[in-house]
C-alpha positions as CSV (number, residue, x, y, z in Angstrom):
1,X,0.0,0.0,0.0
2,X,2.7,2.0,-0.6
3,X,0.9,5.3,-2.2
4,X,-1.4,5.6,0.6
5,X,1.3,4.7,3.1
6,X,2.8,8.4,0.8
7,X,3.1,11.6,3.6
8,X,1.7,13.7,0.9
9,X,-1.4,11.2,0.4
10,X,-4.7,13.2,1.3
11,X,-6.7,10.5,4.0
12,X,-9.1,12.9,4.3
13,X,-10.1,13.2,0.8
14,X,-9.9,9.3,0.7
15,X,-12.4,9.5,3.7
16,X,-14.8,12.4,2.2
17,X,-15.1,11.2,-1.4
18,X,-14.7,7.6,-1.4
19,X,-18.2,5.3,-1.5
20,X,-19.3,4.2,2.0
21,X,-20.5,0.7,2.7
22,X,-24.0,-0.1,2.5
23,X,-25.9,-2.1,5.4
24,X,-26.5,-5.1,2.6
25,X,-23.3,-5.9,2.9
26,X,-22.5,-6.4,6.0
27,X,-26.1,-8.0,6.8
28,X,-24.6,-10.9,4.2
29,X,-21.5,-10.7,6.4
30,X,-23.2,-11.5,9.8
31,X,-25.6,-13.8,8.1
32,X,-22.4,-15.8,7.1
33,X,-20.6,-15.6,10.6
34,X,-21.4,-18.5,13.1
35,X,-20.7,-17.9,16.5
36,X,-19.1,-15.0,19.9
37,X,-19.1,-11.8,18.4
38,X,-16.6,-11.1,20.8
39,X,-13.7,-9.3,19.1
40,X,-13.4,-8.7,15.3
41,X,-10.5,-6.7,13.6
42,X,-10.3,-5.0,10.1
43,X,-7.3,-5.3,8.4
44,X,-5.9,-2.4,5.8
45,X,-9.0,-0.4,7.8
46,X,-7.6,3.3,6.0
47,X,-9.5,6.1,7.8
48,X,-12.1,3.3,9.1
49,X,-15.0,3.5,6.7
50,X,-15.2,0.0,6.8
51,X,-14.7,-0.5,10.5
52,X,-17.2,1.2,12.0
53,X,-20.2,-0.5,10.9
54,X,-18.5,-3.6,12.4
55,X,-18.8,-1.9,15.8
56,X,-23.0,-2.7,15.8
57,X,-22.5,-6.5,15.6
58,X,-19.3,-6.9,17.8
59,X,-18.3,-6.4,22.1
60,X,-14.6,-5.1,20.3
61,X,-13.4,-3.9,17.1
62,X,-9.7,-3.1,15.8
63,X,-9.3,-0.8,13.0
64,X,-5.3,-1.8,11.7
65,X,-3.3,-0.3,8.9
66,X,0.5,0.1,7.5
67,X,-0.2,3.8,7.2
68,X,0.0,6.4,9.9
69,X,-1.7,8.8,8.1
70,X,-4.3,6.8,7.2
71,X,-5.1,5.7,11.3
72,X,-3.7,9.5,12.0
73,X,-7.2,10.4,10.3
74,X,-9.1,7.1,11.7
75,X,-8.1,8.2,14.8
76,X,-9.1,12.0,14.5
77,X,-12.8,11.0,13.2
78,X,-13.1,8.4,16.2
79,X,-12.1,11.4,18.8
80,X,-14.9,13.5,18.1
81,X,-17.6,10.3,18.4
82,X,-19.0,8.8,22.0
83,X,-17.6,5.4,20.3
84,X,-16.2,3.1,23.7
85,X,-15.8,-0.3,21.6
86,X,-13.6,0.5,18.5
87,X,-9.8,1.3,18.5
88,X,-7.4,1.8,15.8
89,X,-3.0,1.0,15.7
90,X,-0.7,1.1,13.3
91,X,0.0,-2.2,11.6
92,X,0.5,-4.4,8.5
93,X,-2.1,-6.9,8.1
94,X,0.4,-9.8,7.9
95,X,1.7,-8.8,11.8
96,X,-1.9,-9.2,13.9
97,X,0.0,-10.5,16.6
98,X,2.0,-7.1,17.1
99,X,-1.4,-6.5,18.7
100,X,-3.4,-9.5,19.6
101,X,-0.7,-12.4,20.6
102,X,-3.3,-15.4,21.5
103,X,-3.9,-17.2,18.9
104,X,-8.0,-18.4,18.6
105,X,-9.2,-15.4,19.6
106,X,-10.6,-13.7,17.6
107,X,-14.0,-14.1,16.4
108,X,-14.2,-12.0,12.9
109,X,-11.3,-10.5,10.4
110,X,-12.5,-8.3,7.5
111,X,-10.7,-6.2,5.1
112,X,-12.4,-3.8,2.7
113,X,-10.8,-2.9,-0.3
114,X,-7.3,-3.9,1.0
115,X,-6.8,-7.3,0.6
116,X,-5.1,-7.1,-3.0
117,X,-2.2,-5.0,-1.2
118,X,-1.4,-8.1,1.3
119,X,1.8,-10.3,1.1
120,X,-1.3,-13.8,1.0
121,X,0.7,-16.4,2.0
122,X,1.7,-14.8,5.2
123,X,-1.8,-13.3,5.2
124,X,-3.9,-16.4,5.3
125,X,-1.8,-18.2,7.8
126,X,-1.7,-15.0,9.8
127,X,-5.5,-15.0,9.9
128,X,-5.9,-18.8,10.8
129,X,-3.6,-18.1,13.7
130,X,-5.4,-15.3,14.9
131,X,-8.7,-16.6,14.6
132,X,-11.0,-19.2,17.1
133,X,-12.2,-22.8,14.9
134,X,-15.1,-22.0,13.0
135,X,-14.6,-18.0,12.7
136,X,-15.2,-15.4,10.0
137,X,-12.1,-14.4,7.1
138,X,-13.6,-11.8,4.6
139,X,-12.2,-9.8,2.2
140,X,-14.4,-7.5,-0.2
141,X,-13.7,-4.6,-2.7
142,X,-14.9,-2.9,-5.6
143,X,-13.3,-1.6,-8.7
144,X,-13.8,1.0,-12.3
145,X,-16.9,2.6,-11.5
146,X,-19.8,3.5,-14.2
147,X,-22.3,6.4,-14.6
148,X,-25.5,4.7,-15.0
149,X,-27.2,5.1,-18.6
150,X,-24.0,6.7,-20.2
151,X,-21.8,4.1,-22.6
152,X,-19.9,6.5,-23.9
153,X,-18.6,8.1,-20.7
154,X,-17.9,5.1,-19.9
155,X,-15.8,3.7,-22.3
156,X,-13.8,7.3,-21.3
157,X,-13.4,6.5,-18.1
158,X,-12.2,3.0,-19.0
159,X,-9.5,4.4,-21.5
160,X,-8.8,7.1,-18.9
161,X,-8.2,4.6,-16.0
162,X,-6.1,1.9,-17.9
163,X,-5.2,3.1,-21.4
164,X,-1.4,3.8,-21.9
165,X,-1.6,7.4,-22.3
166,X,-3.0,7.9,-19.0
167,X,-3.1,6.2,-15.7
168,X,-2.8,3.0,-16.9
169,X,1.2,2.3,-16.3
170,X,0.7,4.2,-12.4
171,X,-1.4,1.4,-10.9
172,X,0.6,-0.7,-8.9
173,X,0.4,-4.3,-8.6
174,X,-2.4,-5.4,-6.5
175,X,-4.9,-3.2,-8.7
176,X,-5.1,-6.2,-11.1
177,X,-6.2,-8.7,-8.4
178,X,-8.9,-6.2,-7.4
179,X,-9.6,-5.9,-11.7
180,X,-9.6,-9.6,-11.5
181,X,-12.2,-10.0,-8.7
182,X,-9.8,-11.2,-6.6
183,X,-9.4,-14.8,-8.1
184,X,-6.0,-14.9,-8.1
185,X,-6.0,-15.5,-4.4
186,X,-8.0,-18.1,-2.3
187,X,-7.8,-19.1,1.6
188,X,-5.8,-22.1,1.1
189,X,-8.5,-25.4,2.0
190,X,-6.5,-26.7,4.8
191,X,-6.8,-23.3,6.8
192,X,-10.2,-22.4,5.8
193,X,-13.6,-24.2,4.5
194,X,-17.1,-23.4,3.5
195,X,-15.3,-20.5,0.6
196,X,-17.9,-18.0,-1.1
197,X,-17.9,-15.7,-3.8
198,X,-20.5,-12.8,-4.2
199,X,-19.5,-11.0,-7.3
200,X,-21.2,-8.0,-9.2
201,X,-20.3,-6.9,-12.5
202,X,-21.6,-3.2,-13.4
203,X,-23.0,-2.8,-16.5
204,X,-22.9,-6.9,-17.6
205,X,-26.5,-7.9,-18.3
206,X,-28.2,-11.0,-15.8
207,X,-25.6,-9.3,-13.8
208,X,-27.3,-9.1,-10.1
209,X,-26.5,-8.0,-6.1
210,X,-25.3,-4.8,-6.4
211,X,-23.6,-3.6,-3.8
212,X,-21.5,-0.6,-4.2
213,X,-23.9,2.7,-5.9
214,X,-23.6,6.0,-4.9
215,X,-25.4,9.5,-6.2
216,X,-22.7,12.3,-6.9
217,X,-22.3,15.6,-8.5
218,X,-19.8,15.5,-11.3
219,X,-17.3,17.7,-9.2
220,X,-17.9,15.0,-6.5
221,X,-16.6,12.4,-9.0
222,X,-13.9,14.2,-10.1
223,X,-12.7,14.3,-6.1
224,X,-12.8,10.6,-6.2
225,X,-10.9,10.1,-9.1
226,X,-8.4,12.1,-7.6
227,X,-8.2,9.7,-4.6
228,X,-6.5,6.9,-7.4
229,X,-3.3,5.7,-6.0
230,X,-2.8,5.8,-9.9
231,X,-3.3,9.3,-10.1
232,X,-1.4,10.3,-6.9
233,X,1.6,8.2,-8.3
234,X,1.4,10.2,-11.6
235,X,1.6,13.6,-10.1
236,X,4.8,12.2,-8.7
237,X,5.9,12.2,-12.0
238,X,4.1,15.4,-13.5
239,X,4.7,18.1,-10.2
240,X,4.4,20.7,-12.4
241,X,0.5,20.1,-13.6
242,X,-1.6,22.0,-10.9
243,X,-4.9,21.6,-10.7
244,X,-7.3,24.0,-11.7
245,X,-9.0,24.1,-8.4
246,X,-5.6,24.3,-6.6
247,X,-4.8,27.5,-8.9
248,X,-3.3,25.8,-11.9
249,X,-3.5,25.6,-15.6
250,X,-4.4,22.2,-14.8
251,X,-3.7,18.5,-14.8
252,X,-4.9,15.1,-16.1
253,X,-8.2,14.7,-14.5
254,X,-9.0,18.1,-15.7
255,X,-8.2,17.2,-19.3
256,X,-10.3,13.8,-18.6
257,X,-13.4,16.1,-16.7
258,X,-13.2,18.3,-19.5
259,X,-13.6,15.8,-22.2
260,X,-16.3,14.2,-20.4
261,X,-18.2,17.6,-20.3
262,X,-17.7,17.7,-24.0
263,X,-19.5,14.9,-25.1
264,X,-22.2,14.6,-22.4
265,X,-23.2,18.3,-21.3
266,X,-23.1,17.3,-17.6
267,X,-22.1,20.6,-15.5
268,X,-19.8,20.5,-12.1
269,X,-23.3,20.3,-10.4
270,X,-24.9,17.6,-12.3
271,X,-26.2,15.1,-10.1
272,X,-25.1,11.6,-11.2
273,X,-26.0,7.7,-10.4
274,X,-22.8,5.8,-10.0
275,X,-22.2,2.2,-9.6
276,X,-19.1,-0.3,-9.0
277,X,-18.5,-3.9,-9.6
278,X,-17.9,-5.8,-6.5
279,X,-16.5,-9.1,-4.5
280,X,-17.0,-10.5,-1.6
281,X,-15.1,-13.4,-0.7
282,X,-15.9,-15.6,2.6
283,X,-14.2,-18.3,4.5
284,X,-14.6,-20.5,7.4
285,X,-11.7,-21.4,10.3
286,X,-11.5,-25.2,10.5
């Protein structure tokens, strides 16, 4: 996770302008889970978006994550709440027991859009040390959101995200496990049992259980795209495109908001349906 591990990364824009969870999802989750709802922990937790739900189903959560900026901000959100059963530390997800040394304790691990930045091997048998016989492992995400009833955005959007000219060559590994629905990684069968897949694919028809939707402006979308770990690694490489909204003459996502404008006459202000694919993958402790 090394751009959002980055000093310079915003977490508070990742927080403000990235899609929340919605209750569906973690109603499937506690459907699933058999068992104490004693302690669960979410692994590569960023500011916490996806922790905090856990805290209605569970006596204890733990919010972990490689970046101090990223718990600096989970941290700063969770001072000015009432919330007495949720903390957050600084930690890889591979290394739970820098913080919770027993092994079979723990009753639930999740990690939300994180889980294609982990080292798996060490990850899986991480997890099966940390948690009791017959407890909860999930890990879900969603990737390359879509603008309901609009093809030819799109297909921008696409080209602008993964096309050679663009983004495409600043997304770092783990982006094409996430593309890939997370396939390329199971819980190995002699740590974990009972393995399911909930997939979504936007925009695919038969296509059903979506998850991940959110209505935005077009200036709102425009923040998210910014939040890209592809795009933050590009300005690394282009410091001399501002922004417009910072003062500048602008940058690549002003070039791609600007072309989308072009062909469909959407305003900063437009109000917008936007949907992702999505997994969710769940295991079993044996």
């Amino acid at each position: 996770m090394t751009s959002f591990s980055d000093s310079t990364y915003s977490s508070k824009n990742y927080s403000d302008f990235r899609p929340s969870y919605p209750p569906a999802l973690y109603t499937t989750l506690i459907d699933y889970h058999k068992g104490p709802r004693n302690l669960a922990i979410d692994l590569g937790c960023g500011p916490g978006t996806g922790t905090y739900p856990l805290t209605s189903y569970f006596t204890k959560v733990i919010g972990s994550d490689p970046s101090s900026v990223m718990i600096e901000q989970a941290r700063k959100a969770l001072a000015a709440t009432s919330q007495s059963n949720l903390e957050f530390v600084v930690s890889p997800a591979e290394e739970i027991s820098s913080y919770i040394d027993r092994p079979g304790s723990v009753d639930f691990i999740s990690s939300s859009q994180a889980a294609h930045w982990f080292q798996h091997d060490k990850w899986f048998k991480e997890c099966a040390r940390a948690l009791r016989p017959g407890g909860t492992l999930t890990y879900f995400g969603y990737k390359d959101h879509s603008y309901v009833g609009n093809k030819i955005v799109n297909d921008i959007m696409m080209d602008f995200s993964y096309g050679d000219k663009y983004l495409g060559p600043y997304w770092e590994p783990g982006r094409k496990l996430l593309r890939n629905q997370y396939r390329d990684f199971v819980p190995p069968s002699d740590l974990f049992t009972d393995v399911q897949r909930i997939e979504y694919n936007a925009g695919e028809s038969g296509s059903s259980g979506q998850l991940m939707t959110k209505v935005m402006t077009l200036e709102a979308s425009e923040s998210y795209v910014r939040t890209w770990s592809s795009f933050h690694n590009w300005r690394k490489d282009y410091p001399g495109e501002i922004a417009r909204r910072d003062g500048g003459q602008g940058d690549v996502v002003d070039r791609l908001f600007d072309r989308v404008k072009k062909v469909s006459r959407w305003t900063d202000k437009t109000i917008l349906q936007v949907v992702w694919s999505s997994i969710i993958v769940l295991a079993r402790r044996i």
